[in-house]
SEFI-898028 format. One line per field, with one value per residue (C-alpha): chain; x, y, z negated. Coordinates in steps of 0.1 Angstrom, whole numbers. Layout:
// residues N
chain: (A ...)
xx: (X ...)
yy: (Y ...)
zz: (Z ...)
END
This chain:
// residues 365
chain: (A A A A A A A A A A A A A A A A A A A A A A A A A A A A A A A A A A A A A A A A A A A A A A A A A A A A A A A A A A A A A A A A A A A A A A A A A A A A A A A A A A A A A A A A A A A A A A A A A A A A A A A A A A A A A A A A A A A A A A A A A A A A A A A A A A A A A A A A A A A A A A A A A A A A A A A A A A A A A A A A A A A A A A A A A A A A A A A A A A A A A A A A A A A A A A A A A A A A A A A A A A A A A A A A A A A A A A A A A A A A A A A A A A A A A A A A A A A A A A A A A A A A A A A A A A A A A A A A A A A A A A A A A A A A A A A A A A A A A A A A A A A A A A A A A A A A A A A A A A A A A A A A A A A A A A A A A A A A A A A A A A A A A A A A A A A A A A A A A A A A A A A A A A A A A A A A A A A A A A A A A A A A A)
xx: (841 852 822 836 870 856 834 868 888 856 849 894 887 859 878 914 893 878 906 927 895 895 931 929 900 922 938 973 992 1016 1049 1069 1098 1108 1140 1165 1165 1178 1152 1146 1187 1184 1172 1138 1120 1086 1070 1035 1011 984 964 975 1012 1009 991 1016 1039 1024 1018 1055 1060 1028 1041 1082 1065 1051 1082 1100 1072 1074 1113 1108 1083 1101 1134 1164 1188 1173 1170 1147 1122 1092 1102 1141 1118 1099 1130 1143 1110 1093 1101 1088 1068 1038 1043 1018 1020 1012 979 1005 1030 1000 988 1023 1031 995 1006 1037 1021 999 1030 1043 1015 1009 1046 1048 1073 1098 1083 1092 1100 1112 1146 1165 1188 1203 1200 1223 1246 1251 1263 1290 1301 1308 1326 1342 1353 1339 1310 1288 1298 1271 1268 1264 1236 1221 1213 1203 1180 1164 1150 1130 1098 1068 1047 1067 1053 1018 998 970 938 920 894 915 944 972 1000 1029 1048 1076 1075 1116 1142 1164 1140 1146 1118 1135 1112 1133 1108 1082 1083 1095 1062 1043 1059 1051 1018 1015 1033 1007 979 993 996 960 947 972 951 975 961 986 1020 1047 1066 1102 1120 1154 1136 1099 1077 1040 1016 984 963 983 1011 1028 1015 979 984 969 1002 1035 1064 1087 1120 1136 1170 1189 1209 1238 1242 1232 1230 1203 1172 1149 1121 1098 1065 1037 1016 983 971 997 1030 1058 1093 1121 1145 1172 1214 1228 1223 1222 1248 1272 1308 1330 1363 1353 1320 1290 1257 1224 1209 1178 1177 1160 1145 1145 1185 1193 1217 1212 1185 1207 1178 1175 1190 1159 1124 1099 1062 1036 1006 976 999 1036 1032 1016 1048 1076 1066 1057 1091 1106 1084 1090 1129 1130 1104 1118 1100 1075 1061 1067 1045 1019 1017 1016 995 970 963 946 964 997 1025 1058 1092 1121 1159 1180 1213 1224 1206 1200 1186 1165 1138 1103 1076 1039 1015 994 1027 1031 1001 1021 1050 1055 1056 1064 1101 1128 1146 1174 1166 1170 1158 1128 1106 1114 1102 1072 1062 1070 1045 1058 1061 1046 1074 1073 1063)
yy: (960 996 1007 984 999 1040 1028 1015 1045 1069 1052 1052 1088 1099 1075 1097 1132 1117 1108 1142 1158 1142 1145 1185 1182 1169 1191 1198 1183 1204 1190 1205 1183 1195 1178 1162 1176 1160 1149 1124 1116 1107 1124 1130 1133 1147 1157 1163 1172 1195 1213 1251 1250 1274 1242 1214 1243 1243 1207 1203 1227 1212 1178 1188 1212 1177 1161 1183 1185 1145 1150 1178 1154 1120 1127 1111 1129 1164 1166 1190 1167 1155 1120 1128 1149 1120 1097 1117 1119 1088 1073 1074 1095 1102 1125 1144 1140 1152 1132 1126 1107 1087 1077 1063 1045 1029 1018 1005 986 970 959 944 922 910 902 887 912 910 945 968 1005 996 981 1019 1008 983 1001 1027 1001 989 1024 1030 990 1007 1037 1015 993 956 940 949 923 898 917 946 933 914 952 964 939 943 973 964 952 970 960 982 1014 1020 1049 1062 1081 1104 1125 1146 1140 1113 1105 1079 1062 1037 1009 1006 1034 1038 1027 1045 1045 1044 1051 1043 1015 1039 1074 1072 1058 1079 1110 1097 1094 1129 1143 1125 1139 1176 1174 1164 1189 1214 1204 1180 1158 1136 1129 1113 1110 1093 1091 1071 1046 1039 1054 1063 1076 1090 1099 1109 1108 1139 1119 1113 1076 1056 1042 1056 1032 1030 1009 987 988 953 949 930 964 995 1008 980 972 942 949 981 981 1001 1014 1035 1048 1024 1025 1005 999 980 968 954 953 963 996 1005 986 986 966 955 939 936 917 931 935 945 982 959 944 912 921 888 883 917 913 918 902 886 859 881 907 926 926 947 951 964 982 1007 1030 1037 1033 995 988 1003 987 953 955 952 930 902 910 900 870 847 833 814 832 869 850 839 876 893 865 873 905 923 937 936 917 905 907 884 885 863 859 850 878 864 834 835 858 845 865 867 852 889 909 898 924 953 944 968 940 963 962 935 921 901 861 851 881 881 897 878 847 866 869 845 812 783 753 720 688 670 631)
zz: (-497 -490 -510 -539 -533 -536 -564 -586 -578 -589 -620 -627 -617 -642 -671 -659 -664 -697 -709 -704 -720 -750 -753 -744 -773 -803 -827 -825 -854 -873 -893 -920 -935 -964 -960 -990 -1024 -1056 -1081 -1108 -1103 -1066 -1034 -1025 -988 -981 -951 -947 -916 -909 -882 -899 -903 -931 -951 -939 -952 -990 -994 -986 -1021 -1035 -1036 -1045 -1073 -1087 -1086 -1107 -1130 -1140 -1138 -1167 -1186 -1182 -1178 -1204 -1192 -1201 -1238 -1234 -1214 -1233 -1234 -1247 -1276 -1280 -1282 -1307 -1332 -1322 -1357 -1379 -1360 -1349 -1319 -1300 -1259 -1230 -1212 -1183 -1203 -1223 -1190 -1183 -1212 -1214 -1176 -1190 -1220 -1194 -1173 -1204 -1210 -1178 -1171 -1206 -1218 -1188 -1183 -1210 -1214 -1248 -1235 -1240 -1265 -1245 -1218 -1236 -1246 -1210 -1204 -1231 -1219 -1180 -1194 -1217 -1192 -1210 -1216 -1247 -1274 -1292 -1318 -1300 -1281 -1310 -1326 -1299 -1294 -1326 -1316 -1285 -1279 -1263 -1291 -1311 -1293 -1308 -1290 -1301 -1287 -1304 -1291 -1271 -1292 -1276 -1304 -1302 -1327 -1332 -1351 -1356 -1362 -1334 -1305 -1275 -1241 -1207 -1178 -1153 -1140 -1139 -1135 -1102 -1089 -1111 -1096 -1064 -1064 -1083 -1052 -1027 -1048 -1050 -1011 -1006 -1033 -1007 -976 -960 -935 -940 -960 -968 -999 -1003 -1039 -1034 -1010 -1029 -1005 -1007 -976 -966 -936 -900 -892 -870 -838 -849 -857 -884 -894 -910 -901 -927 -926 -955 -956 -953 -988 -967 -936 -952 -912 -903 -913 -927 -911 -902 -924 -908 -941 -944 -972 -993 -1013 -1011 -1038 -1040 -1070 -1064 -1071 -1035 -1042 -1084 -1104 -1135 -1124 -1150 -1149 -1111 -1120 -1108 -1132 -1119 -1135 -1141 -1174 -1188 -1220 -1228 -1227 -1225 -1199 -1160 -1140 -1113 -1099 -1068 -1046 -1039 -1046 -1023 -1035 -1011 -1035 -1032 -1055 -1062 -1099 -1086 -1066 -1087 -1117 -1100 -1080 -1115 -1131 -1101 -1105 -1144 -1139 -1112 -1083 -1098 -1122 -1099 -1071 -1094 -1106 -1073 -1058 -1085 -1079 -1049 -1024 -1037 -1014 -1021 -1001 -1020 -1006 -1023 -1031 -996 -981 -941 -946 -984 -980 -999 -992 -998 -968 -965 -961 -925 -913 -926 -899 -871 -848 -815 -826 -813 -851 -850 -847 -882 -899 -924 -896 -868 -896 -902 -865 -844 -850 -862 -837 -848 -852 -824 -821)
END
């Protein structure tokens, strides 16, 4: 027995001095946050980790360098942005672009299709029209919406490649892109790939609450916990997603919206109606890529449930948080987005996590 006993607390011994040796053997793990700047019209978080500080440093810049790039190509609120030139000299066109703003609206037109139009970077003019209706203080009039319908419709923007050589043209005078589903992704991921190309050994990239990660975090784990904020308490949240390698975005009304005559309109338009999208209160996608989820996020928003589900249950490794209207008790959600929960937090009883989590008891007899 007391050979048993010495024979336990040798091998918890040799297991404690292994232990502390590994851990005196891994790298230490250096942090820069480059704190909140304002890009793209909202603020902007990246923080990104390295064994050299000087590295963690430059992806920081890296990544923020390729934010304001995107900003400067896909901007309409800078006329001199390459899409506000485009805007302006799109018809009849056609207009020579960058390879980074073909690969975007070739994304787009493949949103468009498989949403069935409900995604469509075509929807400026009434996106512009909603605008003057807030400043004006009333809602755009049929009429009104009627022309500005006319001149939407993503098959309306033809691209064309060739050779090296990436042109765009409008079909219709007056048509007007708007990004605004997009870019925001797109920038993201160019920011994760500028801090890789940097050295990082891991980042994190935040634009206005779409967020995109990739290898360690600042305490060597696999996971980067990332919180979604509950459209009904700003201070709390949903639930805590634990990502790797993974984006994720969310479109909703809580947050962006035009109110007139003290009704509320979601920033989210239905190309289809050309009004708001008012179905849901917030749509989160989980996605490989932030272009996937920022687009997608939209997509589901316009769509409804039915169809949104179909979409996102068709495609790999895509999930799908819904809130609805009543935000604590709708929440629809995708089967494979419950192994993305952090499930070491305590969420309130009726939450969407606490749904996720805890098993379902069978109906008694």
């Amino acid at each position: 027995m007391k050979k048993s006993i010495r024979a336990i607390i040798v091998i918890g011994i040799v297991v404690a001095i292994a232990l502390t040796i590994r851990k005196l053997n891994e790298p230490k793990l250096f942090s820069v946050d480059g704190g909140y700047r304002t890009v793209m019209g909202t603020f902007a978080n990246i923080a990104a980790v390295s064994e050299d500080h000087s590295i963690a440093a430059r992806s920081v810049e890296a990544a923020f360098d390729a934010l304001v790039a995107v900003d400067d190509m896909m901007s309409d609120y800078k006329p001199d942005s390459e899409l506000s030139r485009l805007n302006r000299n799109g018809f009849p066109g056609p207009v020579e672009v960058s390879p980074g703003l073909f690969d975007v609206l070739l994304a787009s037109a493949e949103y468009s299709r498989m949403s069935e139009g409900a995604f469509d970077i075509t929807i400026g003019p009434v996106v512009e029209l909603w605008k003057q209706a807030k400043e004006m203080g009333q809602k755009p009039t049929q009429q009104g919406i009627a022309a500005a319908r006319s001149k939407v419709g993503y098959e309306k923007l033809i691209l064309k490649l060739d050779g090296q050589t990436r042109t765009v043209r409008f079909a219709v005078d007056g048509m007007r892109l708007d990004l605004g589903a997009i870019a925001k992704g797109y920038a993201i991921d160019r920011a994760i790939r500028a801090a890789q190309r940097a050295g990082a050994s891991g980042a994190i990239v935040d634009i206005g609450g779409d967020v995109s990660c990739f290898g360690v975090t600042p305490r060597s784990e696999k996971y980067w916990r990332i919180g979604l904020q509950d459209p009904a308490d700003e201070s709390n949240f949903v639930l805590v997603l634990k990502l790797a390698d993974a984006a994720v975005a969310t479109s909703g009304d809580y947050q962006r919206f035009v109110e007139i005559n003290g009704q509320r309109y979601s920033h989210i338009i239905d190309p289809a109606t050309s009004s708001s999208a008012r179905e849901f209160t917030s749509v989160t996608i989980i996605a490989p890529t932030a272009i996937e989820a920022d687009a997608l996020a939209t997509c589901v928003s316009v769509m409804g449930l039915d169809a949104g589900m179909r979409l996102v249950e068709s495609l790999d490794n895509v999930e799908a948080l819904i809130i609805g209207t009543d935000h604590s008790q709708d929440y629809i959600y995708t089967e494979g987005i419950k192994k993305y929960v952090d499930t070491s937090r305590t969420y309130a009883k009726d939450s969407a996590a606490s749904r996720m989590i805890t098993p379902v008891e069978p109906a008694k007899q």
